[in-house]
N, C-alpha and C positions, 0 to 999 in steps of 0.2 A: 282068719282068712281075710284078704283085702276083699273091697267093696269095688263090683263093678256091675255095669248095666249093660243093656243090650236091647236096642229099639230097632220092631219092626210093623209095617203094615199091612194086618191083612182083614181082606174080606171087611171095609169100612170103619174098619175097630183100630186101635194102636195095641200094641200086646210089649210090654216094657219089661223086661226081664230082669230079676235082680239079682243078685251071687253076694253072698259072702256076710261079714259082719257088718249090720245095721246099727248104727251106735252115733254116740256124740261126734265122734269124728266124721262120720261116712254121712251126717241125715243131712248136711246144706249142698253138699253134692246129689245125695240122691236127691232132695226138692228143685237143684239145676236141671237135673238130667230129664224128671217125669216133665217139668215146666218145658223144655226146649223139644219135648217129644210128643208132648200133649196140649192141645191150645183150648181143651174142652169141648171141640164143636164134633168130636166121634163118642163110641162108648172106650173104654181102656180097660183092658186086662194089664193086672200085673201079676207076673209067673213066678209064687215066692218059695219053687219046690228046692233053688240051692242057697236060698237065707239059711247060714249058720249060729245068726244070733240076729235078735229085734230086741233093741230097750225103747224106752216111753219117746227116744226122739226121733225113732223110726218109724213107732206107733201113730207119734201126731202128724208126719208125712201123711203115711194112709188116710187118716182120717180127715186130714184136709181136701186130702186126693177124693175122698168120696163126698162132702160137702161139695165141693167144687162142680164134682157128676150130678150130684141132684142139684143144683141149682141150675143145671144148665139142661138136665132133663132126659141126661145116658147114663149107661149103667157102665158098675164100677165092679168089676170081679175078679177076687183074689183066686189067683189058680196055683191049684198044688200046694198049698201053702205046707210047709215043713212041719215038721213037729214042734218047732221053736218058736214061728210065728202064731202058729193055733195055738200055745200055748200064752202066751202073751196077750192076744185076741179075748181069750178066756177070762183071765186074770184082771184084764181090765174093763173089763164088762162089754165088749163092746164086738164081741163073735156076732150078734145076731146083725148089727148096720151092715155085714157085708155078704154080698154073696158070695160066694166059696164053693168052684168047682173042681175037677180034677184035671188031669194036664192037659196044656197049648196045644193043640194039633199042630204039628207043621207043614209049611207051604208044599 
């Protein structure tokens, strides 16, 4: 499935939406899209319930994305995240850096 995003702002937060195959092709676009949607200075959810597939350079996106939030001192939560992303998450040890809720409320 193509990779596409979808930013919006609510209630002080940025909530970044992502869809589809996370992968070597898609992660310097997805690192455009979170950079030009998030400048650090809110908390960011990102809603990973229609990610079809995350490999290690979608993985290092997030993980940069959540260094980025604690350095700056917001919080950084993966919502919904698929079966594909939790599994990844798992795999690379690194399930517990993130908080993980269940779905975006919408406006």
């Amino acid at each position: 499935m193509d990779f596409s995003t979808s930013t919006r702002h609510d209630d002080g937060r940025v909530v970044l939406t992502v869809a589809g195959d996370v992968d070597l092709a898609a992660h310097a676009r997805f690192q455009a899209d979170l950079d030009q949607a998030w400048d650090g200075s809110t908390d960011l959810v990102i809603d990973c319930s229609q990610v079809d597939f995350l490999d290690s350079m979608g993985l290092r996106v997030l993980v940069h994305a959540r260094q980025r939030a604690v350095d700056n001192g917001r919080d950084l939560v993966v919502a919904a995240p698929s079966e594909p992303v939790l599994r990844v998450l798992e795999l690379a040890g690194v399930a517990e850096l993130f908080s993980v809720k269940g779905p975006v409320a919408e406006d």
